[in-house]
Every structure is written in C-alpha cells, then in structure tokens.
C-alpha positions, -999 to 999 in steps of 0.1 A, spaced: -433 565 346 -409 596 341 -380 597 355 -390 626 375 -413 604 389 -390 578 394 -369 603 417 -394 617 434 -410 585 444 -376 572 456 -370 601 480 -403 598 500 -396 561 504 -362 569 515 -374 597 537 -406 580 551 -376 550 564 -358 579 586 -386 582 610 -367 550 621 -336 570 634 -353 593 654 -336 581 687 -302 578 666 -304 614 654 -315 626 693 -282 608 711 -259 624 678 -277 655 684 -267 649 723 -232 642 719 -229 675 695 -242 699 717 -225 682 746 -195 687 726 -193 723 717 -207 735 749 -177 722 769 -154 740 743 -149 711 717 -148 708 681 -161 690 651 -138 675 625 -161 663 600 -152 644 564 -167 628 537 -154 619 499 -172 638 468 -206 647 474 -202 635 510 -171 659 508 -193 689 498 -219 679 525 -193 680 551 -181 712 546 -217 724 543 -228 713 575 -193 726 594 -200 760 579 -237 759 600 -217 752 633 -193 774 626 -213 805 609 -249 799 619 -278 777 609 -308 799 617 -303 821 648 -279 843 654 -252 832 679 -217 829 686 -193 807 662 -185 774 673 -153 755 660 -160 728 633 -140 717 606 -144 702 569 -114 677 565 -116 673 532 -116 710 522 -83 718 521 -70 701 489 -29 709 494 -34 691 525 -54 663 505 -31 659 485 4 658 507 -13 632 527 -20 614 495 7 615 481 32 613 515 17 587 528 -21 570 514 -51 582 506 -67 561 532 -46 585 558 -65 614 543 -86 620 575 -66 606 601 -34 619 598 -61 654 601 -81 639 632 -45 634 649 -32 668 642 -67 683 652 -82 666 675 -82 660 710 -104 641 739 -139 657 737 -138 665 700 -164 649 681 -154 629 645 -184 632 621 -179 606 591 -202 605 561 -201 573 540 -230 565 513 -214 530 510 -199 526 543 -167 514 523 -148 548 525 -116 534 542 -98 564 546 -134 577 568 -132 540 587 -94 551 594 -106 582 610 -133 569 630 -107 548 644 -82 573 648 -107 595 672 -112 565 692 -73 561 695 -71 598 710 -104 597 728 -128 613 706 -164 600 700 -176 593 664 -202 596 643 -206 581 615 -240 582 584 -240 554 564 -261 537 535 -264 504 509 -263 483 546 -227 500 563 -205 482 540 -173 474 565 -174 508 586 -210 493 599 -205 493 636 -169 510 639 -183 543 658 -204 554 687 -230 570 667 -239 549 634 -269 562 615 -278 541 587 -304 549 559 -317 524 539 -313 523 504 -289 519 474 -293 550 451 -264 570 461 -280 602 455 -311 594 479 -287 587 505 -272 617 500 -303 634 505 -311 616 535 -277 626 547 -281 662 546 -317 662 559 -306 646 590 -275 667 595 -299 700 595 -323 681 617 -289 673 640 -283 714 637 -318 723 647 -317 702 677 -284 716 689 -288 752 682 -310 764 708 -287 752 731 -260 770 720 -247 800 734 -258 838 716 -238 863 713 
C-alpha cells in the first residue's frame, strides 16, 4: 500500500468518526453566534499548525467566510510574534495566551483553544484564564485530550493519533462551525 494510500485511508476513518460530534459542533456553533451577535469577540490560539489554523479561522469571522457581511471581531493569539515572544521571555511560555485572554478579553468573549495532543499548557492556561474573567471556552482536542480533557465548556475531541489527521479534522469542523454561524450574522 502507497503511502498515498495510507493517507487517504486515514482521513476518511478520521472523518467518517466526526459524525459523532455533531451535537458538539451545534452547541460550539451556538455559543459563537451567541457571542458575536451581542457584540463579543473571539480570541482564538493554537501552537504551530494549530497556530496557522487559528489565525485562519479568525480571519473568516473577521473578513468573511462565504457571504458577504459585516466584520466581526476575532483574534489569532498567536500571531503576533513580538508579543510571543515578550511573554516568553518576560514571564513563560505557558503565559503565551493568557497573559493575551486577560488583556483582551472580557465576560461574553469566547476563548477558542486548539490542541492536537491536548497537552498544550500554555492553551490549558488560557482556557482557565477565560473562566477566571467569565468567558466561555472552547476547546478541539485529539490522541484522547491529554490533561486539557475536560477543562472547557465546549471540548470537541477527534479520535485519533496522527497529528496531521487531527489537524484536518480540526479545520473541517471549524468551517462547519463558520457555516452554521454565518447566516446568522448581520450583512452589511
């Protein structure tokens, strides 16, 4: 068997298992839209390709996903590397995302944490930073939640243990999020 084959196979198992977390991805979807149509934000984080995926996924809140419509305020935490880095360096890397979920959030705000492992420390120390100021959370997981299993409001797990099927997953279920919450958002 090629390793094409190998891949390929590995993805529909992985994505055959999310038909599983179709409630999950309805209350997260919920909670979103609830969210940003009372005038709150999104603060979203992940670390490398979860990192990538975050700021992906705030860009389609905050530009558009399909329709045209009014912006709405979410934010990549780990896009801005000087700040990265000062929090790093000033204080730990595990602080990455909170220090960033105390300066930005508020009540109402919404904490979106992706975690392939579920052993992201620096995303468990934001999830419980949001709940310290009164935001919900959100939190994607894989290969079984690792220690951040059952730390938010929201937890949507995919099964697995290839990091880059997870991944996938990830992303699939964040657009499925964004077309369940934009056609209740506002146009223009």
């Amino acid at each position: 068997m090629s390793q094409f084959t190998q891949s390929l196979d590995g993805a529909l198992e992985t994505f055959q298992s999310l038909r599983q977390l179709e409630p999950k991805i309805t209350e997260a979807a919920e909670l979103v839209l609830a969210c940003l149509r009372s005038g709150g934000k999104l603060l979203i984080c992940g670390n490398g390709g979860s990192a990538a995926d975050s700021g992906h996924i705030a860009t389609e809140f905050t530009c558009r996903f399909q329709g045209d419509r009014r912006p709405y305020p979410a934010i990549a935490l780990s896009s801005d590397g000087g700040l990265l880095t000062a929090i790093g360096n000033d204080y730990a890397f595990q602080d990455i995302f909170a220090r960033q979920v105390r300066a930005f959030g508020k009540a109402g705000d919404v904490f979106i944490g992706l975690s392939t492992s579920g052993k992201s420390r620096n995303v468990l120390s934001a999830i419980e930073e949001a709940k310290r100021i009164g935001m919900r959370s959100i939190v994607l997981l894989g290969k079984g939640g690792g220690f951040t299993k059952g730390a938010a409001d929201i937890e949507i797990h995919v099964a697995g243990t290839v990091t880059a099927r997870i991944q996938e997953a990830h992303k699939f279920l964040l657009h499925t999020i964004c077309e369940l919450v934009e056609p209740g958002l506002e146009k223009e």
